[in-house]
C-alpha positions, 0 to 999 in steps of 0.5 A, spaced: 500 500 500 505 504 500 510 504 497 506 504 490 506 511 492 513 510 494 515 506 488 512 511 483 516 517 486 522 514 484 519 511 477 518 518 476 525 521 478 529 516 476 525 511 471 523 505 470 529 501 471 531 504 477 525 504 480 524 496 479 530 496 481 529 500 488 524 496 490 527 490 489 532 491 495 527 495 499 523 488 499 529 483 500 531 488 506 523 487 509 523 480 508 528 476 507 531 477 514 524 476 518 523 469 513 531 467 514 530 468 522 523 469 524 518 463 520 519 457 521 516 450 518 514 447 525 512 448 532 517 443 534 522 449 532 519 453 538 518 448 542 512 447 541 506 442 539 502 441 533 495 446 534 489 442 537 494 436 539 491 433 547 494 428 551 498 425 545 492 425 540 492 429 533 487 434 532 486 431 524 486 424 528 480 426 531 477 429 526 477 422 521 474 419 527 468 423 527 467 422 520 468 415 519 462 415 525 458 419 521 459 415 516 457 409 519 452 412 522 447 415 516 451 412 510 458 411 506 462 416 505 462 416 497 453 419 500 456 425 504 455 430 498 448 427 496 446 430 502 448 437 500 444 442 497 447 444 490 442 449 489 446 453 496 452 450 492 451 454 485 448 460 490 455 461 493 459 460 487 455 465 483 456 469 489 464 470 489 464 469 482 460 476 481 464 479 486 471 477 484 468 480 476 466 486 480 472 487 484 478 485 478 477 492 476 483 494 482 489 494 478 487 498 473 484 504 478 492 507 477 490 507 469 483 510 470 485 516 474 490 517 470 485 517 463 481 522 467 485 527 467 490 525 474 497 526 475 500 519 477 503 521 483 495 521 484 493 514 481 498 511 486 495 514 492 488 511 489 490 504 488 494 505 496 487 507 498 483 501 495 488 498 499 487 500 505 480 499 504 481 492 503 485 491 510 480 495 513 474 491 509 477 484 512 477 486 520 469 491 519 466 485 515 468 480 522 466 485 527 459 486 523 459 478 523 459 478 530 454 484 530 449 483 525 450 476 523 453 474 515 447 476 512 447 484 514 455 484 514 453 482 506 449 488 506 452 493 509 460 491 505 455 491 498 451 497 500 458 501 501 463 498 495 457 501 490 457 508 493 464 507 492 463 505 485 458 511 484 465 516 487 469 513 482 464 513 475 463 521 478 472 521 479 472 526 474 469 531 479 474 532 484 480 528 487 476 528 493 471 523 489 477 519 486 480 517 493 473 516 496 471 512 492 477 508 491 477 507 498 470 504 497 472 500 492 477 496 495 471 493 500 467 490 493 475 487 492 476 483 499 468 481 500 469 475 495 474 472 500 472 476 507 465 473 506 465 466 502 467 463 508 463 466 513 456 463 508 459 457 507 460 456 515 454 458 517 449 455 511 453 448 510 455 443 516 462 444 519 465 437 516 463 440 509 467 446 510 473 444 507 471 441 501 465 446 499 470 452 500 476 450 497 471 448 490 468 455 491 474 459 491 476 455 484 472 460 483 474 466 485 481 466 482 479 464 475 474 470 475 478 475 479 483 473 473 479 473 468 477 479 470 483 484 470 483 483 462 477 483 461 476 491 463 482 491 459 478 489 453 473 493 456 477 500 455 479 498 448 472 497 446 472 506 447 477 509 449 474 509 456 471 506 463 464 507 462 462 500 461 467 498 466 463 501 471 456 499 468 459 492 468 460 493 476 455 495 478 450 489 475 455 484 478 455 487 484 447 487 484 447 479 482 451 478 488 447 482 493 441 478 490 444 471 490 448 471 497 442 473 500 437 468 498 442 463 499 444 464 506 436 465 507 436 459 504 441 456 508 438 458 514 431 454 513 434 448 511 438 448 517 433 450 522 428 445 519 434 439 520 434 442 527 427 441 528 427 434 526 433 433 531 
């Protein structure tokens, strides 16, 4: 977040060259030191157990028990998947599909700003603080968890990345919009990964977490790869970023809908299987 205002002041002064280069060694000073002599591979190197080991049993160990249990219990294994729902599963995945497409446009803020008319000292200040708002995003959407539950943490992170689309459309006014609405843009490019695992934890059972999540995210790396060119192509189409926006704010929209029909969704099927119980 930083030093893309750092890095573009020494671009600007020294170059191309030189400005990669400097960057380079502030980063190799920064984390090589800390990755040689601070991080190690396992906790018998500071003393200290596996997480969730008691009394000389693994965690994991634990863990296969209880779903071979469940297993003997209501069925084989290879059944698992059988009980979930795959409409819930196709909700989420359009979800943090639709969210990554919408947030892709991050990279190119410094291009934007600079196509509207700002300086580039300008355009790497706009991508630092969508930076910040995405540091920011991952610790309020937890603390809006907590508070109002996943549904409305959705709502309001939503609600305020589409008022910062709405400033950055409308950059061209004032460095003020431009920065504002950078800033909350950055919440719609860190909700795909902030808020996927809390709807998949609370509308799937606990054993299931892993497999549905690490399925969903597939999804949230192609689109937010495909994303980034494909704004690009976007741009070429006319020389500008209009469409880019409308594109946003339809995505956005999309995700909104589907991730509160599917954590409403999610919740009756679990309270009906609770009554049941």
């Amino acid at each position: 977040m930083v030093f893309n205002t750092v890095g573009t002041m020494i671009i600007e002064n020294y170059g191309w060259q030189a400005g990669y280069v400097g960057l380079a060694l502030i980063g190799a000073a920064l984390v090589l030191p800390f990755t040689l002599f601070v991080v190690r591979s396992k906790p018998s190197d500071l003393g200290l157990r596996p997480y969730g080991e008691e009394d000389g049993t693994c965690f994991a160990d634990s863990l296969a028990e209880n779903e071979t249990g469940v297993a003997g219990a209501g069925g084989s294994s290879s059944m698992e998947w059988t009980r979930l729902n795959v409409r819930l599963f196709w909700g989420v995945l359009i979800f943090t599909s639709t969210l990554s497409l919408a947030g892709a446009l991050q990279p190119h803020l410094p291009a934007y700003s600079t196509s509207i008319g700002f300086a580039a000292s300008f355009a790497s200040l706009a991508l630092s603080l969508s930076m910040l708002g995405v540091i920011l995003c991952k610790a309020g959407i937890g603390y809006l968890n907590d508070k109002i539950g996943a549904a409305g943490a959705m709502i309001v992170g939503i609600s305020a990345g589409l008022l910062g689309t709405v400033f950055l459309y409308n950059a061209r006014l004032s460095l003020l919009a431009l920065f504002t609405g950078s800033f909350f843009y950055g919440i719609i490019a860190s909700l795909a990964v902030v808020s996927t695992p809390l709807i998949v934890r609370i509308i799937f059972p606990l054993r299931h977490y892993n497999a549905i999540y690490s399925r969903v995210t597939m999804g949230t790396t192609f689109f937010s790869a495909i994303g980034v060119a494909f704004y690009g192509f976007l741009f070429d189409l006319n020389n500008s970023y209009r469409l880019s926006f409308v594109f946003i704010y339809v995505m956005t929209i999309i995700a909104l809908i589907a991730g509160a029909q599917t954590i409403r969704a999610g919740q009756s099927q679990n309270s009906k299987q609770s009554v049941q119980l």
